[in-house]
C-alpha positions in Angstrom: -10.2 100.8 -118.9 -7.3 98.3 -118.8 -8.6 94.3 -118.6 -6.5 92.0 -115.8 -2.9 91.8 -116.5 -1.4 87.7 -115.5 2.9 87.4 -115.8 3.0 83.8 -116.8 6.3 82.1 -116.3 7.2 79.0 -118.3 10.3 76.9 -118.9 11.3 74.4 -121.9 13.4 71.7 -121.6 14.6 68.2 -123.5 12.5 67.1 -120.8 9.7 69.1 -121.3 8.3 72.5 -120.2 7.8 73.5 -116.7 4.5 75.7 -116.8 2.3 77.5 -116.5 3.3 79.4 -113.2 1.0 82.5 -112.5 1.5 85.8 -111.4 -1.0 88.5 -110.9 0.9 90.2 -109.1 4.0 92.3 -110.0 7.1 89.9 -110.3 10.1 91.0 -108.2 13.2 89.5 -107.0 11.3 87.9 -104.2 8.5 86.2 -106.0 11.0 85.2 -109.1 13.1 83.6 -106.5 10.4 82.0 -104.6 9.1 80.9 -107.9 12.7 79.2 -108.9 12.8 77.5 -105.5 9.3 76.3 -105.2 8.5 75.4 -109.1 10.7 75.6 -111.5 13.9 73.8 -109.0 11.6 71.4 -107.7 10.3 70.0 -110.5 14.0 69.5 -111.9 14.5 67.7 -109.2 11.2 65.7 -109.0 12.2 64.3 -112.1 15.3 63.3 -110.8 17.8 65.2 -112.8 21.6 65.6 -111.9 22.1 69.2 -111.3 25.7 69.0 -112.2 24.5 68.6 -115.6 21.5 71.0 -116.2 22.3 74.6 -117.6 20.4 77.5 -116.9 19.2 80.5 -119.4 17.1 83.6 -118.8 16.7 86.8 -119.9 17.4 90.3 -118.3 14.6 91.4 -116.9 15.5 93.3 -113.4 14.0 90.4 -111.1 15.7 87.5 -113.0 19.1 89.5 -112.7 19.2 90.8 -109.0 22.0 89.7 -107.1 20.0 87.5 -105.0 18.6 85.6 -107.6 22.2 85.1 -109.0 24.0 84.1 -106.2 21.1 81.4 -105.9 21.3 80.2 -109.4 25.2 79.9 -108.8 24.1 78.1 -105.5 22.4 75.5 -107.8 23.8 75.4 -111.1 27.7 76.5 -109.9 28.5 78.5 -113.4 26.7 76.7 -115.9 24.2 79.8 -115.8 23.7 82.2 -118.6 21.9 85.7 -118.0 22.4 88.5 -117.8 25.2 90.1 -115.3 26.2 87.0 -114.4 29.8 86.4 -115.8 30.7 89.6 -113.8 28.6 88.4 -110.1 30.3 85.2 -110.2 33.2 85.9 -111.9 32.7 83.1 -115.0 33.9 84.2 -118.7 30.4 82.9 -120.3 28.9 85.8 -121.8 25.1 86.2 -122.5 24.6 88.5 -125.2 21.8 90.8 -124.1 18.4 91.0 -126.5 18.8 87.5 -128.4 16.0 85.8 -128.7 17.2 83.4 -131.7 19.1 81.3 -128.9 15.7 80.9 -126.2 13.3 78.6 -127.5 11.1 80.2 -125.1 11.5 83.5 -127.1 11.7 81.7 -130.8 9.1 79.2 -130.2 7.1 79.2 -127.4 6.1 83.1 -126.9 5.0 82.6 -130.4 3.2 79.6 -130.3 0.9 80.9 -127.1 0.4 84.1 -128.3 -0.9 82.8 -131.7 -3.2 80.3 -129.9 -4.4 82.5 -127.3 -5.0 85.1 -129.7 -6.8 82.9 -131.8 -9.4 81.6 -129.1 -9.6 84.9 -127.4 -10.7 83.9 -123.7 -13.4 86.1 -122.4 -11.6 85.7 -118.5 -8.4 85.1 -116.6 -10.0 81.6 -115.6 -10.2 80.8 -119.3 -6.8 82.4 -120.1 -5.3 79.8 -117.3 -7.4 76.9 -118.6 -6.1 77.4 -122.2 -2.4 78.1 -121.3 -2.5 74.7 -119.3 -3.9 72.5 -121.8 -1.5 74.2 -125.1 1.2 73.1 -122.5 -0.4 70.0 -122.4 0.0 69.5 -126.0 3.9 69.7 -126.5 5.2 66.7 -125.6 8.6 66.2 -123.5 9.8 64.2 -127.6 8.7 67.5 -129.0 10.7 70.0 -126.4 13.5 67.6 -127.2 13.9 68.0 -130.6 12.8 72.1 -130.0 16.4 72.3 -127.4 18.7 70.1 -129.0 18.0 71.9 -132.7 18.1 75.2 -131.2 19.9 77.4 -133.5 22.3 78.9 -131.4 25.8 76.6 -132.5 27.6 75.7 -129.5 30.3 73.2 -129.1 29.5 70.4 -126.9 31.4 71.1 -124.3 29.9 74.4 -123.8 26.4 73.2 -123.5 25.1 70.3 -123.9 21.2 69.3 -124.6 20.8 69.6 -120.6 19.6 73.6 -120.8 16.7 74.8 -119.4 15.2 77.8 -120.8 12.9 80.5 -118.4 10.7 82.5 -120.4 8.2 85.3 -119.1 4.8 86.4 -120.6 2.6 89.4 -120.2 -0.8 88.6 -121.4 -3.0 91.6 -121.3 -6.6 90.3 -121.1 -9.4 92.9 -122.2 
């Protein structure tokens, strides 16, 4: 009927992207979480980043915007967070207008670029699907997510947000 269904998580930054992080199962507010702590957190801090300077961004999707995934992101980033229902958890006056994907990379570059490539090889399996996604990772480099975040269209004054944002994107790749 239906083929396997992997939730691939990724995240651009001027350092580069954080990805490919799998899911075949159903992400919640658990996993997400787990997922922030154990991936996406540690490798910000692998690479030895302040954290008083990195920004977050996400979309709305239910896990990303439960209130313990908020209160964690305001444990780490303090209120240089934008998502969803976040200004009124944590009581911040930065306001994340809701459907815009012209201000994530990860929604007006990267979603595109891995769809079109995936699309355009067609893997026959999920362990071809995960070999593909890890090697077009593999072929932005951390001078080419640069340039991607600091000319991101969204026009912010500097001290808003600087080039230090990190972007989480989602993906559901059906594979038939």
């Amino acid at each position: 009927m239906f083929g396997t269904i992997v939730s691939v998580r990724a995240a651009i930054s001027n350092h580069g992207i954080i990805s490919p992080i799998f899911f075949e199962e159903t992400v919640n507010q658990v996993r997400y979480k787990i997922m922030l702590k154990s991936s996406f957190i540690a490798h910000l801090m692998a690479k030895d980043l302040p954290m008083e300077t990195q920004w977050f961004m996400q979309d709305g999707a239910r896990p990303h915007t439960a209130n313990t995934v908020l209160d964690y992101l305001h444990e780490m980033f303090d209120l240089r967070v934008m998502s969803h229902r976040f200004p009124e958890q944590h009581g911040c006056d930065k306001m994340w207008p809701p459907r815009s994907p012209d201000i994530n990379p990860c929604d007006f570059f990267l979603w595109r670029f891995l769809k079109e490539k995936v699309y355009e090889r067609r893997p026959e399996n999920v362990v071809q699907l995960r070999a593909l996604l890890v090697e077009l990772r593999r072929a932005l480099s951390e001078d080419f997510c640069r340039k991607l975040v600091t000319n991101n269209p969204l026009q912010l004054e500097a001290s808003d947000v600087d080039t230090n944002t990190s972007y989480v994107m989602k993906v559901r790749l059906l594979l038939i």
